[in-house]
N, C-alpha and C positions, 0 to 999 in steps of 0.2 A: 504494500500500500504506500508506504512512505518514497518508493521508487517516484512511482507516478505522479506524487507530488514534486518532486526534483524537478520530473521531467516536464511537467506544469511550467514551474518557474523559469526553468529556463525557456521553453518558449514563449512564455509573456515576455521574460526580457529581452531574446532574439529582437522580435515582434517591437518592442519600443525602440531598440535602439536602430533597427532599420525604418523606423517611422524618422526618426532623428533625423539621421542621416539626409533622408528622402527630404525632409522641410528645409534645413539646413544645404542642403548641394543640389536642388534641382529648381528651376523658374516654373509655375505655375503655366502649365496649359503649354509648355515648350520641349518639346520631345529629344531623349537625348540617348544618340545611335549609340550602342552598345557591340549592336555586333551587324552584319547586314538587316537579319530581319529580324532585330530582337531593338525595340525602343523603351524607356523608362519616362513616364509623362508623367509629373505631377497633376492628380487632381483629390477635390472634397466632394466625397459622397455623402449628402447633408440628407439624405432619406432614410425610411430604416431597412433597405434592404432594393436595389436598382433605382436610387429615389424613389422607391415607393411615400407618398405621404410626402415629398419632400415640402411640397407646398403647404401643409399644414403649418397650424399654429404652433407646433413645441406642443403638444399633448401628447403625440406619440411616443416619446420619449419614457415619457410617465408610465403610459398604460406597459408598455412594453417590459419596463422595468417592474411594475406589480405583476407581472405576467410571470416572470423570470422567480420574486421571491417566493411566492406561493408554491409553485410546481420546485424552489430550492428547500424551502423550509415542510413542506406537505409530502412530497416526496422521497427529498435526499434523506432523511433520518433512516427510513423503512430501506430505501437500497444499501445506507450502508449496514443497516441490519442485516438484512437476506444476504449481502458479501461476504456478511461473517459466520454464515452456518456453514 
């Protein structure tokens, strides 16, 4: 169990620090050749999923995250139970 915790963290932190990176070394909206057909383009995906909602007001966000603790706190206890039988 504690593996996969590890392995958690370090992909959250892969994961930020090439967000880093990304904000910090690339122009928004300006594409930059890497290899012939391989381009790296900064953009923000302000929706919650293909912009889905993007035009929404910020409620999305919300429900989504109510969405997220219910099915964490309702569920995750009972699967880490049944993991451990």
């Amino acid at each position: 169990m504690l593996r996969w915790v590890w392995i958690s963290v370090l992909v959250i932190l892969l994961d930020q620090v090439t967000k880093y990176v990304a904000v910090s070394e690339l122009q928004l909206h300006q594409p930059l050749a890497v290899m012939p057909l391989f381009n790296l383009t900064l953009m923000y995906n302000t929706g919650a999923a293909f912009s889905f909602l993007s035009d929404a007001s910020g409620w999305q966000r919300w429900f989504f995250t109510i969405i997220v603790a219910i099915v964490f706190f309702g569920a995750g206890p009972r699967l880490i139970a049944y993991s451990q039988v």
